[in-house]
N, C-alpha and C positions, 0 to 999 in steps of 0.2 A: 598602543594596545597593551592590557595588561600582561604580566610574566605569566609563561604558560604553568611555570610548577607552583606559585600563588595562588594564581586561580584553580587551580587540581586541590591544594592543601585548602582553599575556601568551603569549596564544593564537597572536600573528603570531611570538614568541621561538620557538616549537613546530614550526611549520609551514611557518616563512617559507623560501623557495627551496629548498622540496623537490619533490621530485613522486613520483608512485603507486610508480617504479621505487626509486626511494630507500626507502620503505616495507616495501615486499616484500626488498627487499634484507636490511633489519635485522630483520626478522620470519624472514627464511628463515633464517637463521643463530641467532637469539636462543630460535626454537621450531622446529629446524627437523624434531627428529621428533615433535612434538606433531600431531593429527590436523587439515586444514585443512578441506576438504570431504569430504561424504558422499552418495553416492545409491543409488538398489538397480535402478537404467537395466540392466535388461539381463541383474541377476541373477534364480532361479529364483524362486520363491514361497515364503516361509517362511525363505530363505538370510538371511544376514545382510546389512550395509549393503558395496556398496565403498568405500576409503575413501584418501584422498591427503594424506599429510605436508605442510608448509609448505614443505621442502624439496623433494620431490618437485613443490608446485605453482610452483615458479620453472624448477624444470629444466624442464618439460614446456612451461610460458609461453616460456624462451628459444629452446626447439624450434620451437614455433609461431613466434616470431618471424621465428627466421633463414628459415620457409618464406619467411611474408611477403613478405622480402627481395628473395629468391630470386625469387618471380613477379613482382618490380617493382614493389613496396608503397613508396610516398614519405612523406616524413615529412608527415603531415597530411590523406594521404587514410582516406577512411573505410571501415570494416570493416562491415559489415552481419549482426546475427547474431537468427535468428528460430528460437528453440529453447523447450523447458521448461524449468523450473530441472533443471539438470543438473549432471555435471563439467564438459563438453564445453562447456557456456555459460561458465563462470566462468573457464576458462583460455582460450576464443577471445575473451573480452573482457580479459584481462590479458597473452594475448601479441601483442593488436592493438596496448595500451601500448607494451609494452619494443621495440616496431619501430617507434612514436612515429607508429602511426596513430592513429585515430580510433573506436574500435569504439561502434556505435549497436547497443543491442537493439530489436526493433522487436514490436509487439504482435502475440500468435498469432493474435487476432483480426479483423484486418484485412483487408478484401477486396481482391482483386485490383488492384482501381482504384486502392486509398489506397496499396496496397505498390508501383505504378507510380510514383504522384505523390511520395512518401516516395523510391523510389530516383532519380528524377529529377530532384528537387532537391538531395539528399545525395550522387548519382554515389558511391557504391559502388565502390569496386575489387573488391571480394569479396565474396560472400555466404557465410555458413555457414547450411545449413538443416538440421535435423533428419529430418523424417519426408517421408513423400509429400505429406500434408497442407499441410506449408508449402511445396513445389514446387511444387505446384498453384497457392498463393495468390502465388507469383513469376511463374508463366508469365507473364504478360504485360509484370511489369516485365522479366525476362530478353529477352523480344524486342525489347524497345523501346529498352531503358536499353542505351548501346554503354559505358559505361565498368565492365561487373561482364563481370573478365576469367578469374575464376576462383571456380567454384562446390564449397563444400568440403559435402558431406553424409556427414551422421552417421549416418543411419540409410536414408537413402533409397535407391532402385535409380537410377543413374544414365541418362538420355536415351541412347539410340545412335547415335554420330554424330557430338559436340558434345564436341572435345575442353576444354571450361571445366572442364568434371566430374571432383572427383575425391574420392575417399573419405577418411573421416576419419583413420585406421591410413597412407593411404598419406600425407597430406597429415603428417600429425607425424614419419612417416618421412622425408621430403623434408629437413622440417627439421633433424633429427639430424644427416643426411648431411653439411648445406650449414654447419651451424653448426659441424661436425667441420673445415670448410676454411673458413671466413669469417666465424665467432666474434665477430672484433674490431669489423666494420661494425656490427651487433647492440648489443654496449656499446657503442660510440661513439653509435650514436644515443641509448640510455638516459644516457648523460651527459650527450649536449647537448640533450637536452629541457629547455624551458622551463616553469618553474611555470604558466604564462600561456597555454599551448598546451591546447585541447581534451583532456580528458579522455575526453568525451563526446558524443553530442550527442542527447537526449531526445524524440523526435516522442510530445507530447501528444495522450494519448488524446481529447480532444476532445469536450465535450457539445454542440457546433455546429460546424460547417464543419470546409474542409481541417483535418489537426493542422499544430502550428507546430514547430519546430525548436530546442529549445533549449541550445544552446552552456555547457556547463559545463566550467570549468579542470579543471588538478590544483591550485592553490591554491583554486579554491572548493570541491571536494570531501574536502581535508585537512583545510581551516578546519573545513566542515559536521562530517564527522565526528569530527574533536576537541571541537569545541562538543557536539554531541550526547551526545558518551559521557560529559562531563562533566555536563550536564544532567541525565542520564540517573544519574548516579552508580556506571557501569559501569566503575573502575579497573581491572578481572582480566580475561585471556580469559574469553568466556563457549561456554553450547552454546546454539547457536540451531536453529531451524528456516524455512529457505527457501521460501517457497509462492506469495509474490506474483509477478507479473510483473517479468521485472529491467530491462523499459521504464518500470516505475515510480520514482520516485525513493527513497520508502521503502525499497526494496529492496534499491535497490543504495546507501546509505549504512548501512544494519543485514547484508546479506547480502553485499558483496560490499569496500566502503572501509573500512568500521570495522575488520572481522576481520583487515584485510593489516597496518593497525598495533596491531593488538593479541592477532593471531595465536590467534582464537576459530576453535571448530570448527561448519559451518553442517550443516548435513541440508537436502539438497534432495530437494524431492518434483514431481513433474512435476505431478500433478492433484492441487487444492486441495482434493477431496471425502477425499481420506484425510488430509487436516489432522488430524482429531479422534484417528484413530487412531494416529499417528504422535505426537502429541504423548504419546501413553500411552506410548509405548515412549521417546521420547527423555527425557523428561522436559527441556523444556530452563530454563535459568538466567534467561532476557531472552526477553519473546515479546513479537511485535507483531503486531497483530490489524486489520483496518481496521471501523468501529463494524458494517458488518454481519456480520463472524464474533462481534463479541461480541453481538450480539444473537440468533444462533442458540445459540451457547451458553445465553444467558438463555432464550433459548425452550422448547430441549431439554431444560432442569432445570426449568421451570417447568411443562411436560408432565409429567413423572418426580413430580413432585411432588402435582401436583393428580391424578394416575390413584391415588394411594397410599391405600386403602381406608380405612386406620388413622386416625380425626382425632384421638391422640395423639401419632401419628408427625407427621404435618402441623403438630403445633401445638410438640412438640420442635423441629421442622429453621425454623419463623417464631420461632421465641424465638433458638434460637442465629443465624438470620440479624440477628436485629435487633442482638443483640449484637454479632457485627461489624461493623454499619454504625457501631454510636457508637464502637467501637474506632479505625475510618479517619476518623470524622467528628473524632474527640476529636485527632488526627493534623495536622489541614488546619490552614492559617493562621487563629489566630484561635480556635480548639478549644484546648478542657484534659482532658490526660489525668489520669484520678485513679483510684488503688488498685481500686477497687470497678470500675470501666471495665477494667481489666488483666484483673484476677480472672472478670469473667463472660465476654470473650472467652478469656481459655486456657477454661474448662471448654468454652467450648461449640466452640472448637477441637479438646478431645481428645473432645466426644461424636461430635460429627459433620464440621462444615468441614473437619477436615484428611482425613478418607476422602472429602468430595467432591472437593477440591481435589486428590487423589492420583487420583478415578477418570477427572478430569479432564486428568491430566498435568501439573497446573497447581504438586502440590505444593515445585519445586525454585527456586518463578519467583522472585527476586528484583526482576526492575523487570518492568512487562508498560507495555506503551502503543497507544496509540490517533491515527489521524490519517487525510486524505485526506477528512473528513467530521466535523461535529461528533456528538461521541457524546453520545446522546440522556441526559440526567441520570439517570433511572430506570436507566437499565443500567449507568450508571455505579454509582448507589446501589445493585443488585443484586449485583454483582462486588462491591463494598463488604460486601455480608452475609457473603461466602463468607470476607472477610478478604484479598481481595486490592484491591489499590490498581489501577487503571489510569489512570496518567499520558495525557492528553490532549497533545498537540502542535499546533502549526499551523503550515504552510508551505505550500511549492508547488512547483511543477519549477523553475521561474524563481529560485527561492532557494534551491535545491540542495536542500531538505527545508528541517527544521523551524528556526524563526525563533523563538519565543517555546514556553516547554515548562512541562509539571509536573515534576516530580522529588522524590527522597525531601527534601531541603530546604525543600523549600516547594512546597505542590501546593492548588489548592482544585477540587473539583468542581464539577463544570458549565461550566468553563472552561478554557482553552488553555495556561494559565500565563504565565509570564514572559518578557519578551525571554531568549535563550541569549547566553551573554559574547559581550562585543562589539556585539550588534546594536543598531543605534536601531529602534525602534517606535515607532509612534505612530498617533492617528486625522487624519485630513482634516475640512474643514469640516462635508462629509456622511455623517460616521462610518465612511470607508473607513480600512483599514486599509494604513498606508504602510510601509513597511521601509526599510532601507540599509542596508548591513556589505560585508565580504570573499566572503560566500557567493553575491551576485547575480552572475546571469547577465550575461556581457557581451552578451549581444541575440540573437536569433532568427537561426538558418542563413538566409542570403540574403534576411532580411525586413526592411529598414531600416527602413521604413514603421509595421508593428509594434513593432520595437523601441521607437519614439520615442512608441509610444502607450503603450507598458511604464515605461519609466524616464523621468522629467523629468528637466529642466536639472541636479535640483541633487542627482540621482543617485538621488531615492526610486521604489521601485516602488511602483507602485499595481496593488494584489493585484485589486481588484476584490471584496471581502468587502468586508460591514459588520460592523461589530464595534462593543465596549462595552471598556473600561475602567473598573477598580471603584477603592476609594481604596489597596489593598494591591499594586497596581500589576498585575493581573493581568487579562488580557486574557479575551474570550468573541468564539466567532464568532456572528452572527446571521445569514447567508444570503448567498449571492454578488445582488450589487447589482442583478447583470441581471435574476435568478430572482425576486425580492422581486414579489407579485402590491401590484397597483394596481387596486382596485375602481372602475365606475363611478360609485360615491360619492366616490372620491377615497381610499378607506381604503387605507395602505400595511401590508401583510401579511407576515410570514417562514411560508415554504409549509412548512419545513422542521422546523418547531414540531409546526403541524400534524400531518406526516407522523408523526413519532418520536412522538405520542400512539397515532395509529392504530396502531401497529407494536407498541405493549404489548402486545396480543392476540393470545396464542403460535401462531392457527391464519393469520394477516396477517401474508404474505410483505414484501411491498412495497408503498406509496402513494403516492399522485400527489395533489397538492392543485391547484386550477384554480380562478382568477376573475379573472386580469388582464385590464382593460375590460369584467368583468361584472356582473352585479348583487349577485350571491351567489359563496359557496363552492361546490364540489362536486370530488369526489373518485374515482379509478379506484383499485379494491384488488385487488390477486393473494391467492391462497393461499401459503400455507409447504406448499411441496410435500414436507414432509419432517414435519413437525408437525403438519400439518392430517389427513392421513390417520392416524396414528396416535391423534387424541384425534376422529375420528369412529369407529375401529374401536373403542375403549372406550364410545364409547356405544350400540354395537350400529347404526349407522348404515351399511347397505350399499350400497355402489356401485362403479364398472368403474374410475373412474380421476379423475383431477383436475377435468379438466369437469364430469364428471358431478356429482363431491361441490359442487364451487360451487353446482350448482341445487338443492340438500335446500336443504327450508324449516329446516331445524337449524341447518346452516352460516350460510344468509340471515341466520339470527335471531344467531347469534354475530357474525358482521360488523357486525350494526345494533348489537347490544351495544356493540361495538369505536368505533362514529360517537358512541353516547351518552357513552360512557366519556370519549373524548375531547373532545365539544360540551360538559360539565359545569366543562372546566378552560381552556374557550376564550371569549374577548371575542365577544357577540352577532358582530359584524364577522366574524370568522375562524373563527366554527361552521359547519359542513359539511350542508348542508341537500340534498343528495341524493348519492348511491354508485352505483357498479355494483362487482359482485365477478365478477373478468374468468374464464373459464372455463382460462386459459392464465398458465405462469411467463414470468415476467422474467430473462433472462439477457443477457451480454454479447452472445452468440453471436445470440440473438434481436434484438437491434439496441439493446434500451430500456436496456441498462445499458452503461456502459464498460469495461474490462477491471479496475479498479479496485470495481467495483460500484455505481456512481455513478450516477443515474439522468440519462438523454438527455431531458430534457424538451419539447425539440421535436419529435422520435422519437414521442415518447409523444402527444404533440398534434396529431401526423399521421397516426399509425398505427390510433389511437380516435378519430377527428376523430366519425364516427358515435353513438358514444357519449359523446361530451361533447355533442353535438348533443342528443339524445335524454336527457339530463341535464337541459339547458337549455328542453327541450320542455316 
């Protein structure tokens, strides 16, 4: 493998004293009628995508700019922008850049409270808000916070009375005007922008308390996404498709950094429930999934399959899966690929996998990955049948994204891969997992306190994962340090094991494993509100609605299946010796997940305190 500070001094040749505006700059010219973003905001139903040039997306950025300007935007105040994946998000975050503010996305799901304390501490110069919905979830920071001097809505009815408010059409007009007379202010600040100047600044979605702030460059977000696309083995513009939040960091290194230096085309879609179908029509080249869309995929084909009358059709599409699994397995570090391994994956490519993989949108994907959560091995190995590869990653907001990757170079399942050039990795005495490179965050918005509990002296962050090291140098996550349950026997347990067994069971949405300071395991299960009624209607099992279906003794008896399945491949210690199957989903909006999908496990410990009581009963 190469020398870690080589590859850092390669990578710094690339990137070093640029920033985002520099990027954009040679991308706008290099691709500049190439398609940059996509969305259909606004068109009819069935219409086609709208769609913006690379070209068009710097004019439109220098316009927003020069508004900026114009309202009295300083270099370094922050832009505040609480949208969907949109046009409107992608350029209010690239013309806060070129006027060398500050633009923060902030999570759609946030209540009033968090988006007071979030603009409170960040002081906002400007809010862009999309819809009524996110007005609403401002009103209170708007009354309180005095530094948000100008309110730009996209889609919203404007207050009466309140002249901050102003619309999106007129707010890019403004700029045109000003930019037509004061142009030069605009570039000047794009050139004297510092590598070392906020990019960004990320308020983490949070699975405990306030979120924190995290402060990312334009050299840490160059570094990240040059590292990454190399990791990644993504030389070419690609098509992507935009779905996650672009308060997340995934997102905005794959949808938002990557594309302006390598000038790829995104498809944004506002709601992530028409992922599936979008991805049929985009077909795109690089897709990133966080492990609970690829576990609904796995879900959905796992339904699709088991309802299939035929057990010759069932027993054709398990032979050609198995095939592609030794095809990727034959692939991983450590595997040999041999003739007779080739040969059974094409046929059972051209019997079936490539019409899944096409009904799935999936056919064009050259790299697909996975991150924000360890992806459970089994769906790993599932995606493996279909013949496609899904690269795991591991990172975190604090290291701009991913830190250690799989790639087509070297990848092994069930684990995170390797440091990305440049980075040091490593474990801590108690198997935490420590980083350094160019990508870390210089410290949390206004939280010194934190910072210094984030980075040590000697510049490593401590992620707060436990993790493993194998001899091929490749890293695996086992559980964030805090989560890891601690039995009244003293046994230390990874919940997250646990969960991703339970979660095999196409009709089990979500799981919660519990037994920190208790005697035993026990577990809260939801339904797959999307799966679970569909394979109770094939067995003739009638009922009004999700509640209801929890209480069939049918459902009962498939969730108890789903606790055995799982007790059979878990340590006496970590078997799950009682359940409840909740009557009700898990969503962000619901409180129990974060906008990433992540599960709130205090949330969850407070919200069921009753039934974890009554578990323990």
């Amino acid at each position: 493998m190469p020398d870690v500070l080589s590859e850092r001094a390669r990578i710094e040749s690339i990137v070093g004293g640029r920033t985002l505006v520099d990027a954009l700059g040679e991308t706008a010219v290099s691709a500049a009628d190439h398609p940059a973003y996509s969305d259909k905001h606004g068109v009819p139903e069935g219409a086609s995508w709208r769609t913006l040039t690379w070209a068009e997306v710097r004019e439109r950025a220098l316009d927003l700019a020069a508004a900026l300007v114009a309202r009295g935007a300083q270099p370094g105040d922050t832009v505040a922008i609480m949208a969907t994946n949109r046009i409107e998000h992608f350029l209010a975050d690239i013309g806060a850049v070129h006027a060398a503010a500050t633009p923060m996305s902030i999570y759609n799901t946030l209540s009033p409270e968090q988006v007071a304390y979030v603009a409170g501490e960040a002081r906002p110069v400007v809010a862009v808000l999309e819809d009524a919905d996110h007005l609403a979830r401002w009103g209170k920071a708007l009354a309180e916070v005095d530094s948000v001097r100008t309110v730009v809505l996209v889609d919203a009815e404007a207050p009466a009375g309140d002249d901050r408010f102003t619309t999106w059409e007129a707010f890019l007009a403004e700029g045109a005007a000003a930019r037509a007379e004061h142009g030069d202010e605009v570039a000047r600040r794009g050139e004297q922008l510092d590598p070392d100047a906020p990019a960004t600044i990320l308020y983490t979605s949070g699975t405990t308390g306030n979120p924190k702030g995290v402060v990312l460059t334009h050299h840490n977000v160059l570094y990240e996404a040059q590292s990454t696309l190399e990791a990644a083995g993504l030389h070419e513009p690609q098509v992507g498709v935009s779905y996650l939040p672009l308060a997340h960091i995934a997102e905005r290194v794959l949808g938002l950094y990557g594309p302006q230096i390598q000038g790829s085309h995104m498809h944004a879609i506002g709601d992530p429930a028409q992922l599936l179908a979008t991805l049929g029509e985009v077909h795109p080249t690089a897709f990133f999934g966080v492990p609970r869309v690829w576990e609904k995929i796995k879900t959905g084909i796992s339904a699709k399959l088991a309802a299939d009358p035929d057990p010759d059709n069932r027993k054709m599409v398990e032979d050609c899966m198995a095939a592609g699994l030794a095809w990727v397995s034959a692939q991983e570090v450590g595997g040999t690929m041999t003739p007779e391994v080739e040969q059974a994956y094409a046929e059972a490519e051209e019997k079936i996998l490539g019409f899944l993989k096409l009904l799935l949108g999936l056919d064009q994907v050259t790299w697909a990955g996975s991150a924000a959560a360890p992806m459970p091995i089994e769906v790993a190995r599932f995606m493996a049948g279909l013949g496609l590869k899904v690269y795991d990653v591991y990172g975190m907001t604090e290291t701009c994204g991913a830190i250690t990757a799989n790639g087509p170079e070297a990848f092994r399942l069930g684990t995170v891969g390797r440091p990305t050039p440049g980075m040091e990795v490593k474990l801590g005495d108690d198997g935490e997992i420590l980083v350094r490179g160019p990508v870390i965050t210089p410290g949390y918005h206004r939280q010194e306190e934190a910072t210094r509990a984030l980075i040590d002296d000697d510049g490593w962050v401590h992620t707060g994962d436990i993790g493993t090291l194998d001899d091929d140098g490749f890293f695996a996550v086992v559980d964030r340090k805090k989560e890891l349950i601690i039995t009244s026997a003293g046994k230390n347990i990874a919940p997250s094991n646990i969960e991703n067994y339970l979660k095999e069971s196409p009709i089990i949405g979500h799981a919660m494993a519990i037994g920190d300071n208790r005697p035993y395991v026990v577990a809260v299960l939801t339904l797959d509100g999307e799966v679970a009624p569909v394979i109770a209607q094939a067995q003739g099992i009638e009922f009004t609605d999700l509640a209801d279906l929890a209480q069939k003794p049918q459902i009962q008896a498939m969730a108890q299946a789903a606790v055995d399945a799982a007790n059979e491949r878990l340590s006496r210690p970590e078997q799950v010796k009682a359940f409840e199957l909740l009557p009700t989903e898990w969503t962000a909006e619901s409180e129990e997940l974060t906008p990433t999908l992540k599960l709130k496990r205090r949330v969850v410990n407070t919200k069921y305190s009753d039934v974890v009581d009554r578990l323990y009963g």
